[in-house]
gemmi code that builds the backbone of each chain (N, CA, C; Angstrom):
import gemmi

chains = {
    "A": [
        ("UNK", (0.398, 2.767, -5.501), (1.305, 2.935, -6.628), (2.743, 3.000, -6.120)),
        ("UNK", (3.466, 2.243, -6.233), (4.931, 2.169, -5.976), (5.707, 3.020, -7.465)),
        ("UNK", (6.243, 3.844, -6.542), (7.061, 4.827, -6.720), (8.506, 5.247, -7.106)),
        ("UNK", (9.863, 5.784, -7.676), (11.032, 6.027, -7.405), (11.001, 7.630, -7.823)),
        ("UNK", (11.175, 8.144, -6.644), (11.488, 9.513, -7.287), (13.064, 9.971, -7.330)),
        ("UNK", (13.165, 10.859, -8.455), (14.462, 11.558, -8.216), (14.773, 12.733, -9.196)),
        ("UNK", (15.562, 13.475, -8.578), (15.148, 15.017, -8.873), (16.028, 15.095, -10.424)),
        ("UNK", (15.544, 15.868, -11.565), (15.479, 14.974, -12.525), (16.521, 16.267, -13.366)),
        ("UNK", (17.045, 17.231, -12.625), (18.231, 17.817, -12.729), (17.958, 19.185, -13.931)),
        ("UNK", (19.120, 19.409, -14.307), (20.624, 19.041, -14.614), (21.335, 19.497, -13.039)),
        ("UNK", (21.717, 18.506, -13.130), (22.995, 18.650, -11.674), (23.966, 18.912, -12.358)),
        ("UNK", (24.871, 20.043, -12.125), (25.963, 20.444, -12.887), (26.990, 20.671, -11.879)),
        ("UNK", (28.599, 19.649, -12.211), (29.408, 19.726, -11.499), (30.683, 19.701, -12.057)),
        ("UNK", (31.562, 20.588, -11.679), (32.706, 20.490, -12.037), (33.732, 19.614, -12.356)),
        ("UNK", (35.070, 19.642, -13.352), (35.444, 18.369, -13.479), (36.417, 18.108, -12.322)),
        ("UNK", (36.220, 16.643, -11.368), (36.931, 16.700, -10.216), (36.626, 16.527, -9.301)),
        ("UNK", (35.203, 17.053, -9.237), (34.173, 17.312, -8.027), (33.812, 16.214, -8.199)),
        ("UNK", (32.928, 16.265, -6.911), (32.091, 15.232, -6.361), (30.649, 15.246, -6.821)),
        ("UNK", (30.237, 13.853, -7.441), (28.477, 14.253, -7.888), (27.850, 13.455, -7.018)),
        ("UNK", (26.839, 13.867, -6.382), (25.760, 13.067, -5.147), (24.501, 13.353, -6.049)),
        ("UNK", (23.833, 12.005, -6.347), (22.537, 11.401, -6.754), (22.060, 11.035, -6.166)),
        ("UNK", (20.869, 11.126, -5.810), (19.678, 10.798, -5.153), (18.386, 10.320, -5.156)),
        ("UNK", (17.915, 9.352, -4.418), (16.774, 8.823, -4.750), (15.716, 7.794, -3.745)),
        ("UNK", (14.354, 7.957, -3.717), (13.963, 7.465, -2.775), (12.716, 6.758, -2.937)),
        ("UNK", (12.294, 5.703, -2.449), (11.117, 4.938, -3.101), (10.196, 4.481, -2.061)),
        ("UNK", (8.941, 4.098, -2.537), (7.864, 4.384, -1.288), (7.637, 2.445, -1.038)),
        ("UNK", (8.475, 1.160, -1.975), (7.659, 0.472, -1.234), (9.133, 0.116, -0.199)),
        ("UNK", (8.539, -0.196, 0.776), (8.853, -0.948, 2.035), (9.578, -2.510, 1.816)),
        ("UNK", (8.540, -2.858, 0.557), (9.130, -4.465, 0.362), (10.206, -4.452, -0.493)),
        ("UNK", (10.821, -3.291, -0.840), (11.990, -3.474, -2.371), (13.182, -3.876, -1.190)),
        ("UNK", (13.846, -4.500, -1.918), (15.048, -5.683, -1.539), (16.197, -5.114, -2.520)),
        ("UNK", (16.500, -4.754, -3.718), (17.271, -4.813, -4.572), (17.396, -3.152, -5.066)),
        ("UNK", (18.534, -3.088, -5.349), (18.634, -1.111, -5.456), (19.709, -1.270, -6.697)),
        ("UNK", (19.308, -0.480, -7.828), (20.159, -0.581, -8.746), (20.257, 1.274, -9.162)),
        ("UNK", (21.743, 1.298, -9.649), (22.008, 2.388, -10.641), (22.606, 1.925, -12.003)),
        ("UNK", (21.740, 3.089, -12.711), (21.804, 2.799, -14.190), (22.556, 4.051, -15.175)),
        ("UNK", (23.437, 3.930, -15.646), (23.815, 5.088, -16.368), (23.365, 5.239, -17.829)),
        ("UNK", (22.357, 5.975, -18.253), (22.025, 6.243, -19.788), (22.815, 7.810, -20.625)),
        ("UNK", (23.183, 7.098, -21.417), (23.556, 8.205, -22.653), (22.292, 8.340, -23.591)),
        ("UNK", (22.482, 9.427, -24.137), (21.377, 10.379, -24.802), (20.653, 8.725, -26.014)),
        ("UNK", (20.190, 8.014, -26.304), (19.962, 7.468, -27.623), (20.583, 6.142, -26.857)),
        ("UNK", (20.979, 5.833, -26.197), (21.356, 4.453, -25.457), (20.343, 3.888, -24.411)),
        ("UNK", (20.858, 2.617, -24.319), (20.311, 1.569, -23.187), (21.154, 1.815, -22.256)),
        ("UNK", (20.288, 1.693, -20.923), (20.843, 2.014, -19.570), (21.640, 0.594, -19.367)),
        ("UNK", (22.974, 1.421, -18.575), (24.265, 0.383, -18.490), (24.354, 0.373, -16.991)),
        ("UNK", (24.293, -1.080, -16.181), (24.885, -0.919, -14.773), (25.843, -0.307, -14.352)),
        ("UNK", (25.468, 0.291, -13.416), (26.712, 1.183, -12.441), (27.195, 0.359, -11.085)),
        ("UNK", (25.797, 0.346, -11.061), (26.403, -0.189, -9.144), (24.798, -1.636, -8.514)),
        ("UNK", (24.945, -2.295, -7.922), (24.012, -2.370, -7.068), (24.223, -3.020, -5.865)),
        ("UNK", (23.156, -2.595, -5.401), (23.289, -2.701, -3.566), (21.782, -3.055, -3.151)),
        ("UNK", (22.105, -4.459, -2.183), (21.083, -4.993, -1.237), (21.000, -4.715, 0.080)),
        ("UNK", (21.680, -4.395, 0.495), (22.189, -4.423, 2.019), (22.377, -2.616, 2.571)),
        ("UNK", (21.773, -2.350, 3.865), (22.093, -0.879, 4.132), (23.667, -0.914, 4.272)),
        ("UNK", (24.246, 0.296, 4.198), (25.879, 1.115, 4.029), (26.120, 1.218, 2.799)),
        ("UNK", (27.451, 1.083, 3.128), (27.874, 1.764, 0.925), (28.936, 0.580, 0.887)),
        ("UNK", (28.552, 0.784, -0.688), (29.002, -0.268, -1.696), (30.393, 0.637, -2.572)),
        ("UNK", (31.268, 0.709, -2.044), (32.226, 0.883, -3.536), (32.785, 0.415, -4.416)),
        ("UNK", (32.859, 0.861, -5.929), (33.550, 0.175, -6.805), (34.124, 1.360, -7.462)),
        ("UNK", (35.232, 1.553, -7.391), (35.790, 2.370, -7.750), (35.842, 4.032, -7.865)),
        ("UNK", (35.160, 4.818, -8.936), (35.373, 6.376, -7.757), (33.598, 6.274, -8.051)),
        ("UNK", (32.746, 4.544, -7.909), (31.533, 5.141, -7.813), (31.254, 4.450, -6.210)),
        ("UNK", (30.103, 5.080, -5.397), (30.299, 4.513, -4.269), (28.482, 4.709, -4.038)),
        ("UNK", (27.671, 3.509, -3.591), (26.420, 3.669, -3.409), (25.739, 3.338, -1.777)),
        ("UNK", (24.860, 4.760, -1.537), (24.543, 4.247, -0.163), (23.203, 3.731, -0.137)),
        ("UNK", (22.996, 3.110, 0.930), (21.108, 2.845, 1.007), (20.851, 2.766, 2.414)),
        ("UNK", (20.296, 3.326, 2.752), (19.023, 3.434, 4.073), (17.687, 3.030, 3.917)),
        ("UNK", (16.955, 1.492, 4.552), (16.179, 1.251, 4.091), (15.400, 1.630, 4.736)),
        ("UNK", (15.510, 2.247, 6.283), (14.426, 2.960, 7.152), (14.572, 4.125, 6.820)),
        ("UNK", (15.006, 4.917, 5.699), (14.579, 5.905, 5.434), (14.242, 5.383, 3.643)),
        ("UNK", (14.606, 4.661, 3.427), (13.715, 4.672, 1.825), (14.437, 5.834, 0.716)),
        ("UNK", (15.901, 5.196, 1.226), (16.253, 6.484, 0.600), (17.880, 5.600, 0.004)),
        ("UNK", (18.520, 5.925, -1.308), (19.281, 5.523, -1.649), (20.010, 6.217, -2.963)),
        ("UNK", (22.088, 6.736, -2.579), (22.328, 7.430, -3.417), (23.355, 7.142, -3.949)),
        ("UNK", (24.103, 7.874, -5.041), (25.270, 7.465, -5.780), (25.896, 8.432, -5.895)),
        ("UNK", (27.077, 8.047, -5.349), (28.260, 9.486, -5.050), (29.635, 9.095, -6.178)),
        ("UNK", (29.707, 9.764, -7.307), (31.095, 9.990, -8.128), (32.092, 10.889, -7.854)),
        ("UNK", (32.633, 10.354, -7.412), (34.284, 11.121, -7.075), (34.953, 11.055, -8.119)),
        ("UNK", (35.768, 12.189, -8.456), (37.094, 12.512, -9.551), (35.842, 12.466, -10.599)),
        ("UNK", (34.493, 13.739, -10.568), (33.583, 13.328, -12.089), (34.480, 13.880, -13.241)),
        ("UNK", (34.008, 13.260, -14.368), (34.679, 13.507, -15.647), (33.565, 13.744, -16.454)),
        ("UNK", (33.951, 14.609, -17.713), (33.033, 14.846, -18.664), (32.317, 13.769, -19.322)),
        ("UNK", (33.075, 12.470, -19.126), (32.189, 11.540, -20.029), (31.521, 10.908, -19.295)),
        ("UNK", (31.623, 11.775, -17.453), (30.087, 10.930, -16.843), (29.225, 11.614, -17.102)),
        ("UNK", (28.818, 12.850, -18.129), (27.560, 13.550, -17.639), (26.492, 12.301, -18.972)),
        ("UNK", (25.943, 11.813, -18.187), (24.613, 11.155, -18.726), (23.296, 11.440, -17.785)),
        ("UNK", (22.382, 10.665, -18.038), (21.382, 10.174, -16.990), (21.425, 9.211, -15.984)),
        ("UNK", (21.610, 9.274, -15.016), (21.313, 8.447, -13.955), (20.024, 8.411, -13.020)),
        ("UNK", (19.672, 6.907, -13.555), (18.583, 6.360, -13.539), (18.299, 5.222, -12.294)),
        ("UNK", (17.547, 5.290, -10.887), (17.796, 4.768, -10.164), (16.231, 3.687, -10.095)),
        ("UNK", (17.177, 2.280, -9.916), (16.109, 0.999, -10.385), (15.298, 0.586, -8.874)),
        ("UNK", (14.830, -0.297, -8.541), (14.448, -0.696, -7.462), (13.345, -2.374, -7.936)),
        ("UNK", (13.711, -2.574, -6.960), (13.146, -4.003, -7.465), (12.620, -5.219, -5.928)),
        ("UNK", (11.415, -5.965, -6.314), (11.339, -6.054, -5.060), (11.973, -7.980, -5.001)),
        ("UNK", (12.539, -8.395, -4.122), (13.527, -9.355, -4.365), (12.640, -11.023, -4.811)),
        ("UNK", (13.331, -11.353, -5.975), (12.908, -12.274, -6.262), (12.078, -11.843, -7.986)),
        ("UNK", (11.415, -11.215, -8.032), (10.636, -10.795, -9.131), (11.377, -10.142, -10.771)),
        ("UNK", (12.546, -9.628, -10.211), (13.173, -8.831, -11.692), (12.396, -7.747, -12.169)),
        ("UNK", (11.358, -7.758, -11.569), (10.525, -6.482, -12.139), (11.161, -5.444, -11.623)),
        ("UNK", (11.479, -4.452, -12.333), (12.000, -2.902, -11.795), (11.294, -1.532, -11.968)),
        ("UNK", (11.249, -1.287, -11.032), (10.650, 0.342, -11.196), (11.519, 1.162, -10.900)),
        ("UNK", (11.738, 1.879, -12.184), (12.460, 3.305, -13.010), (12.150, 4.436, -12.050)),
        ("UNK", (13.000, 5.509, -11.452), (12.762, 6.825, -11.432), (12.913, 7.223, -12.683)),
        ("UNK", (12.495, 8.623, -12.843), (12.467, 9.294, -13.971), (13.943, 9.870, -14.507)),
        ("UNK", (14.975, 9.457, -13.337), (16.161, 10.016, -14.027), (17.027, 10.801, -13.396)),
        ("UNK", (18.374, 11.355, -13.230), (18.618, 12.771, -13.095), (19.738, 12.815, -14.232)),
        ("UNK", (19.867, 14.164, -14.666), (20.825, 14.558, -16.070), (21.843, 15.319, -15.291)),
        ("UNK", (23.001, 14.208, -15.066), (24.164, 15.279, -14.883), (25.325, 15.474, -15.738)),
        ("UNK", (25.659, 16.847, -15.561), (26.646, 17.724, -16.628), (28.005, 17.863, -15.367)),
        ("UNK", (29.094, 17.253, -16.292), (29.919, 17.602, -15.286), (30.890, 18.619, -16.624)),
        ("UNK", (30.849, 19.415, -16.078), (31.819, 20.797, -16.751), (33.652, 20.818, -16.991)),
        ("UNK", (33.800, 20.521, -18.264), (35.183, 20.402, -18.474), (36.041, 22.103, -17.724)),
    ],
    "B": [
        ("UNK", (29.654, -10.718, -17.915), (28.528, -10.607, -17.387), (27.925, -10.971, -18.823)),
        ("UNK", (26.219, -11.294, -18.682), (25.811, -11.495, -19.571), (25.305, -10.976, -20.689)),
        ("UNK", (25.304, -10.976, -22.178), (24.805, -10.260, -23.292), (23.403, -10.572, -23.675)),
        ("UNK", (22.798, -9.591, -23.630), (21.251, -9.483, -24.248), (21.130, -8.553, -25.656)),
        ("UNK", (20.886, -9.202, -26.668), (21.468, -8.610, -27.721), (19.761, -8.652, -28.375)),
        ("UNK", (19.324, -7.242, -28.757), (17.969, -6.980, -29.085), (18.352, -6.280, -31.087)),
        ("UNK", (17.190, -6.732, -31.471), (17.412, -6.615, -33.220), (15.783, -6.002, -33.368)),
        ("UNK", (15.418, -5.043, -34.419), (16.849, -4.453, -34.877), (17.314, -2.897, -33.628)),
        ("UNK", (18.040, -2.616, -34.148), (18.425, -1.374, -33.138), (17.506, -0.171, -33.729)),
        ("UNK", (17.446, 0.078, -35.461), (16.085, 0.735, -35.398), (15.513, 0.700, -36.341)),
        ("UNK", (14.665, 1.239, -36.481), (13.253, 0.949, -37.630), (12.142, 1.969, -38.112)),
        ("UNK", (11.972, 2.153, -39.625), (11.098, 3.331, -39.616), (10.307, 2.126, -40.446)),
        ("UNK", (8.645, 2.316, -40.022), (7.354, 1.888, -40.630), (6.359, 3.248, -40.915)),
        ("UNK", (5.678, 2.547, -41.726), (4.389, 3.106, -42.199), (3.490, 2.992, -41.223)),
        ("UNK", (2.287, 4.218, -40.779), (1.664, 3.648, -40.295), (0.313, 2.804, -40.720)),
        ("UNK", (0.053, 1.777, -39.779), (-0.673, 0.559, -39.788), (-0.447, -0.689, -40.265)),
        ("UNK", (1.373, -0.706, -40.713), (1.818, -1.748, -40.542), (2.473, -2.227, -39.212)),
        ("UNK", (2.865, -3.761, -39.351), (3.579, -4.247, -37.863), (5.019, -4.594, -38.308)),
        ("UNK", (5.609, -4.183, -36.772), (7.317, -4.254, -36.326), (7.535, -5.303, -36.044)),
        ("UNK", (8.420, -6.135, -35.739), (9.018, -7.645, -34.742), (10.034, -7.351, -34.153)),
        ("UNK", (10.118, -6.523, -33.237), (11.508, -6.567, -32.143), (11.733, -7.735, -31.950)),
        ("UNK", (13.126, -8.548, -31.608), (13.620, -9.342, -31.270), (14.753, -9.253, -30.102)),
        ("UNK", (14.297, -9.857, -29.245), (15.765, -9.551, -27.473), (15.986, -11.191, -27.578)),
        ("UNK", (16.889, -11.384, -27.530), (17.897, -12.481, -27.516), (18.688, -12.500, -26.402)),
        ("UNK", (19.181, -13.544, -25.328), (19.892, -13.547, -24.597), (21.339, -14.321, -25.407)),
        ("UNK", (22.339, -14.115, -25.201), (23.259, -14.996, -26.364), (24.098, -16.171, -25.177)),
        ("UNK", (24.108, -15.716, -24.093), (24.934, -16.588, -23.319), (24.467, -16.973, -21.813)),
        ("UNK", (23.097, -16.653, -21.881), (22.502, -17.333, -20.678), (20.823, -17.976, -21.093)),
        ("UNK", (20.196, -18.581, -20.520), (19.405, -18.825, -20.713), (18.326, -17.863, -19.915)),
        ("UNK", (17.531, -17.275, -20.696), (16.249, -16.215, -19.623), (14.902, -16.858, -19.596)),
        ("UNK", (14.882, -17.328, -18.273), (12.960, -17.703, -18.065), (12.517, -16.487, -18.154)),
        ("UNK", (12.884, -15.143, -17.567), (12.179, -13.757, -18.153), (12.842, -13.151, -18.539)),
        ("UNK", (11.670, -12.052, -19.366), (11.872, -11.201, -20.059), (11.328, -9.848, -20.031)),
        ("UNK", (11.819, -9.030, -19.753), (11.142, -7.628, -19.693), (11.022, -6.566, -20.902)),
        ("UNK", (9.694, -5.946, -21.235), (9.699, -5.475, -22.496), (9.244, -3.844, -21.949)),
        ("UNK", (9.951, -2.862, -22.366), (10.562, -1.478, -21.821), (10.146, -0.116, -23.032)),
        ("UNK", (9.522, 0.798, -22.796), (9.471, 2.139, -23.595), (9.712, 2.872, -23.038)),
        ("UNK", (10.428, 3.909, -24.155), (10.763, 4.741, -23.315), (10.593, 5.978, -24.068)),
        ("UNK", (9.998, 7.050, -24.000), (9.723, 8.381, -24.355), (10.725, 9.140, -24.537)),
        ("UNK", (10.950, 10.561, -25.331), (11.846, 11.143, -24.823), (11.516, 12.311, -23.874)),
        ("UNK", (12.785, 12.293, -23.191), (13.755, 12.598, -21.659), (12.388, 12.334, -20.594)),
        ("UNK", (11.841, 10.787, -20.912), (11.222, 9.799, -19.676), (11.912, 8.917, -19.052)),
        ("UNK", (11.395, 8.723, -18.398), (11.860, 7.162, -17.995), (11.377, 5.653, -18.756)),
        ("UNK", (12.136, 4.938, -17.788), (11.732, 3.793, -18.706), (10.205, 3.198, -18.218)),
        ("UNK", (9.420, 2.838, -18.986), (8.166, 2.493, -18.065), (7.856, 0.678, -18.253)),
        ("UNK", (7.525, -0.374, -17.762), (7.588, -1.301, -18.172), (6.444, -1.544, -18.883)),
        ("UNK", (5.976, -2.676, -20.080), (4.973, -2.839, -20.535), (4.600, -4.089, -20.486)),
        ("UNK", (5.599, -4.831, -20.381), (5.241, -6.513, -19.893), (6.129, -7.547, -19.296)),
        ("UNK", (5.786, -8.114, -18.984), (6.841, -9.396, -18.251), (6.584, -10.946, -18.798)),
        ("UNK", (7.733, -11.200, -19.622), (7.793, -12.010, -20.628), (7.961, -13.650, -20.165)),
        ("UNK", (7.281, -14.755, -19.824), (7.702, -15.875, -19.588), (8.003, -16.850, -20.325)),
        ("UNK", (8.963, -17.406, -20.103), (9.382, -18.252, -21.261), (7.740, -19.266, -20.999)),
        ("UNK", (7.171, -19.918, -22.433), (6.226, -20.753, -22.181), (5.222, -20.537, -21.968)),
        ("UNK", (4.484, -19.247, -21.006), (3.270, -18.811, -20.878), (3.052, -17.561, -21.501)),
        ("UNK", (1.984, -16.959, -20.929), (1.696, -16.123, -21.825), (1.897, -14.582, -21.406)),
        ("UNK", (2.471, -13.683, -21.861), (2.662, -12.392, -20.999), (1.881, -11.551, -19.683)),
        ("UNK", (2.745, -10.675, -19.030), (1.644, -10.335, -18.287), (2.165, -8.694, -18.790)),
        ("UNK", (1.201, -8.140, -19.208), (1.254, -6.576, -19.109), (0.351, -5.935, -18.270)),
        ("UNK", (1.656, -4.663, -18.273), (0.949, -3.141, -16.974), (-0.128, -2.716, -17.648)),
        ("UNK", (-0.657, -2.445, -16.643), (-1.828, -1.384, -17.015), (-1.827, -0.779, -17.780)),
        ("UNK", (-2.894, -0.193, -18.658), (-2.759, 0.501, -20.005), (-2.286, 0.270, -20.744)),
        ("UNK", (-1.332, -1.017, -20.815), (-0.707, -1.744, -21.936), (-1.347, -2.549, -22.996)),
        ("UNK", (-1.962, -2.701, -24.058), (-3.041, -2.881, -24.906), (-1.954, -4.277, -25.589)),
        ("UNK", (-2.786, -5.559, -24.650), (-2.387, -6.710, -25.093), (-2.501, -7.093, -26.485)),
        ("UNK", (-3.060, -6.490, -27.507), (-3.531, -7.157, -28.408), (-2.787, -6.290, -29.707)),
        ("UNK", (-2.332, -5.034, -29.197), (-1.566, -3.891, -30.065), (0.025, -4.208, -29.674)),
        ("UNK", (0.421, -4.367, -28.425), (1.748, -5.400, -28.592), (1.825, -6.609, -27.781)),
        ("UNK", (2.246, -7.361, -29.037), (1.915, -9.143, -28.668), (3.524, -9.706, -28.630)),
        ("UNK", (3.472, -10.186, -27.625), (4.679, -10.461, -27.035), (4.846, -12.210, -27.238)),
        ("UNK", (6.151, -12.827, -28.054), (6.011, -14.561, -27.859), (7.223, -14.851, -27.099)),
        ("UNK", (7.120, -15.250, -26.497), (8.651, -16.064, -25.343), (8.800, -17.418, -25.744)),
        ("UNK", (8.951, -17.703, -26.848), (9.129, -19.425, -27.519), (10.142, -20.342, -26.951)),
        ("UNK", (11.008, -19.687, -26.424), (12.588, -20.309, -26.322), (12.893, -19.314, -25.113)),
        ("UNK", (13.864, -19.889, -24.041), (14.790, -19.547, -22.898), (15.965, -18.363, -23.787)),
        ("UNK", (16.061, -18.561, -24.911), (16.713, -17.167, -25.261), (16.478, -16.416, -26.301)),
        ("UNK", (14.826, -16.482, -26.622), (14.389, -15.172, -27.598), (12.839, -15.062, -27.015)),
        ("UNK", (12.867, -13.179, -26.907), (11.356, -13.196, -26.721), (11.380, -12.137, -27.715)),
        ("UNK", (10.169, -12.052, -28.674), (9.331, -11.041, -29.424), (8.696, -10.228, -29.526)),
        ("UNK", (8.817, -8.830, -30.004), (7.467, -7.926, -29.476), (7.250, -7.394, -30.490)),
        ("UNK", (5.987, -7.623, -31.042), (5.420, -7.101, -32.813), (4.346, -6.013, -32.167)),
        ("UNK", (4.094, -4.745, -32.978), (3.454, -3.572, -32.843), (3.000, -3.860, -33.641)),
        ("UNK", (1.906, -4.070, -33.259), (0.794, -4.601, -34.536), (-0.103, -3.129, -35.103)),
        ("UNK", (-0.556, -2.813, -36.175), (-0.937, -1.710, -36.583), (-0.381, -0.158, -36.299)),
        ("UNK", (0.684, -0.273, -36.309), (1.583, 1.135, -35.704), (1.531, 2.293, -36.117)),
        ("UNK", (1.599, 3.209, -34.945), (0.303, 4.387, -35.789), (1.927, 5.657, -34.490)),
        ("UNK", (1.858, 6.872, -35.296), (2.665, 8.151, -34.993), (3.455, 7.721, -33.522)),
        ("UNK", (2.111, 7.974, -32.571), (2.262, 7.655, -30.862), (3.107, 6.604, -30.594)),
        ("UNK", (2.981, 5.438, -31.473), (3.756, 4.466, -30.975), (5.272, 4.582, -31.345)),
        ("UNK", (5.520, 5.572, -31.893), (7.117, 5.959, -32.124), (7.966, 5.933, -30.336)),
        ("UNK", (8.835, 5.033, -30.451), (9.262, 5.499, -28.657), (10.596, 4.608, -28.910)),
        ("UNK", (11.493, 4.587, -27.824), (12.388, 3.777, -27.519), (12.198, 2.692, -26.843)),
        ("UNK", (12.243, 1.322, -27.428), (11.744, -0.071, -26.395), (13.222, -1.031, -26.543)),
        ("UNK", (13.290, -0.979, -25.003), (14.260, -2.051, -24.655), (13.552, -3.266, -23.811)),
        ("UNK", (14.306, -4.222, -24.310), (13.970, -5.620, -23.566), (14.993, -5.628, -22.387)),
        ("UNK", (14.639, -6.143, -21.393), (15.985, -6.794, -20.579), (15.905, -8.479, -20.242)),
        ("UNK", (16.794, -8.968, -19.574), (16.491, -10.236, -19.341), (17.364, -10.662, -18.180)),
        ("UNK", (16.702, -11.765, -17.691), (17.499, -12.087, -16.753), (17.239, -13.996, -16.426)),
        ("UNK", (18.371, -14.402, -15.247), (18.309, -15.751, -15.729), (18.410, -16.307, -13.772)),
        ("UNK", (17.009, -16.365, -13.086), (16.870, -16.918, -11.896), (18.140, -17.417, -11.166)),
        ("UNK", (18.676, -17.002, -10.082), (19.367, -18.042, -9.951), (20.812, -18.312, -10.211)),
        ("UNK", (21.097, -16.890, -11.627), (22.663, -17.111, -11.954), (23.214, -15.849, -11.328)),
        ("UNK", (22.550, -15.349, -12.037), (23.393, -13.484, -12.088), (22.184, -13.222, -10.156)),
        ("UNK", (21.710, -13.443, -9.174), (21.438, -12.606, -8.165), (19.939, -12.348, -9.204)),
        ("UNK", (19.793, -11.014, -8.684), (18.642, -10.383, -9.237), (18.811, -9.227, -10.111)),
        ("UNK", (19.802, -9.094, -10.952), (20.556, -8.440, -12.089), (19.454, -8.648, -12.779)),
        ("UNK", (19.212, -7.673, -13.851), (18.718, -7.727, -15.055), (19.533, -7.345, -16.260)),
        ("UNK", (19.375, -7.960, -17.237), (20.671, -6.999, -18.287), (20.033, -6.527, -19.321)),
        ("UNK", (20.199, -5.576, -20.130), (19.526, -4.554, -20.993), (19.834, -4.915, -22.407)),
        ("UNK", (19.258, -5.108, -23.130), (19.353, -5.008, -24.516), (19.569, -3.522, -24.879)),
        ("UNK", (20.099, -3.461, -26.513), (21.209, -1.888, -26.559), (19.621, -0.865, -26.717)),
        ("UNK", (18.271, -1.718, -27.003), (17.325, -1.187, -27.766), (17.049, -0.492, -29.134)),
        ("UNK", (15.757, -0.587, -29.382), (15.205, -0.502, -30.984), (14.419, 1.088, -30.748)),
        ("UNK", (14.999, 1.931, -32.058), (14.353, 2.845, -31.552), (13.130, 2.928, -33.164)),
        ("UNK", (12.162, 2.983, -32.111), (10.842, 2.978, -33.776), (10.393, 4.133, -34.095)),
        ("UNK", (10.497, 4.438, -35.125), (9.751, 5.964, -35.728), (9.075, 5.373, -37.008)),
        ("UNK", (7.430, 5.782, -36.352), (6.126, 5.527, -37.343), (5.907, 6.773, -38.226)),
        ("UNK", (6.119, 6.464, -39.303), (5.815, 7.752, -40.502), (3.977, 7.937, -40.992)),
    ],
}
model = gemmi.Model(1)
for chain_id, residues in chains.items():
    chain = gemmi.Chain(chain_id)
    for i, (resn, *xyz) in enumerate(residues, 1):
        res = gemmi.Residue()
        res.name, res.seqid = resn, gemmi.SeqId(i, " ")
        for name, pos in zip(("N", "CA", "C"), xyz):
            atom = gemmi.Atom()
            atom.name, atom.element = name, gemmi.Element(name[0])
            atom.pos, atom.b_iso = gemmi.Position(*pos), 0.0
            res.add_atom(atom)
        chain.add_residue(res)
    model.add_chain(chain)
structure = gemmi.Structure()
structure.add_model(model)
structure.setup_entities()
């Protein structure tokens, strides 16, 4: 059974601070690493994605991946109140489009 | 980037009548299609993988015959809940994507949220 886990929160962070998301998946063959941002009653909206191990930045979002550790995260700098949603980390194995969902994490960033 | 525009956004039925979601790609063409529920505060779980032309493939426990999926055209696939009963109340998004253009992007329809009375 291929897997994405991630700890499914509330991560609660100040406004300003730094939010680190996390997430890690058991197959070996995934190629493709996506983050997804959901609001409460919405469809998940791209954030970031990354193929390649190191980090990816786009602006104050920045994504890392380690594929010998199976492990891949999303760091928001300067968070703001209108990031606290769900972040939802995708995985996909390359070529297919099929994605497997972690369950989520709910972060609150505190005005 | 590309728009995947899914109809309707939501819907209340009776139960043991049937729904017709509709995911539309508007500006790319999609050989697939992904058809998505989602519970509340779950994740998204997939329920099938939509080919343009053939015939779906659904996950496990996915009851081919209770949702019937048509991929007629490179930019509409269908998903009718045939006899819809309380349980099947959930959030279903389609996504889609188009080999070849976008990498291995998928893009999300806004989703239909169904509540069976």
């Amino acid at each position: 059974q291929k897997e994405v886990e991630q700890n499914s929160g509330p991560l609660s962070v100040p406004e300003g601070a730094i939010a680190s998301l996390n997430c890690t998946y058991s197959d070996r063959g995934s190629q493709s690493f996506f983050w997804y941002r959901q609001y409460s009653g919405k469809s998940p909206e791209l954030i970031m994605s990354i193929y390649s191990n190191g980090d990816k930045e786009d602006g104050r979002f920045t994504a890392q991946l380690n594929k010998a550790s199976q492990y891949v995260s999303l760091l928001i700098r300067d968070s703001q109140p209108s990031d606290s949603a769900t972040y939802l980390c995708a995985v996909s194995t390359s070529g297919t489009y099929k994605y497997i969902f972690g369950t989520g994490t709910r972060l609150k960033v505190l005005a | 980037g590309a728009v995947v525009s899914q109809h309707p956004s939501w819907v209340i039925c009776k139960s043991g009548t049937s729904v017709k979601i509709e995911c539309r790609s508007l500006d790319f063409q999609a050989t697939t299609m992904f058809w998505y529920r989602q519970f509340p505060k779950q994740s998204l779980m997939l329920m099938a993988t939509s080919n343009e032309g053939s015939k779906a493939t659904y996950e496990q426990g996915v009851e081919k015959d209770k949702f019937l999926i048509n991929h007629a055209s490179l930019t509409l696939s269908t998903l009718t809940v045939t006899s819809a009963h309380p349980e099947d109340s959930s959030f279903y998004i389609c996504s889609a994507s188009s080999q070849g253009r976008w990498d291995t992007e998928a893009f999300f329809g806004q989703g239909t949220r169904l509540t069976v009375v």
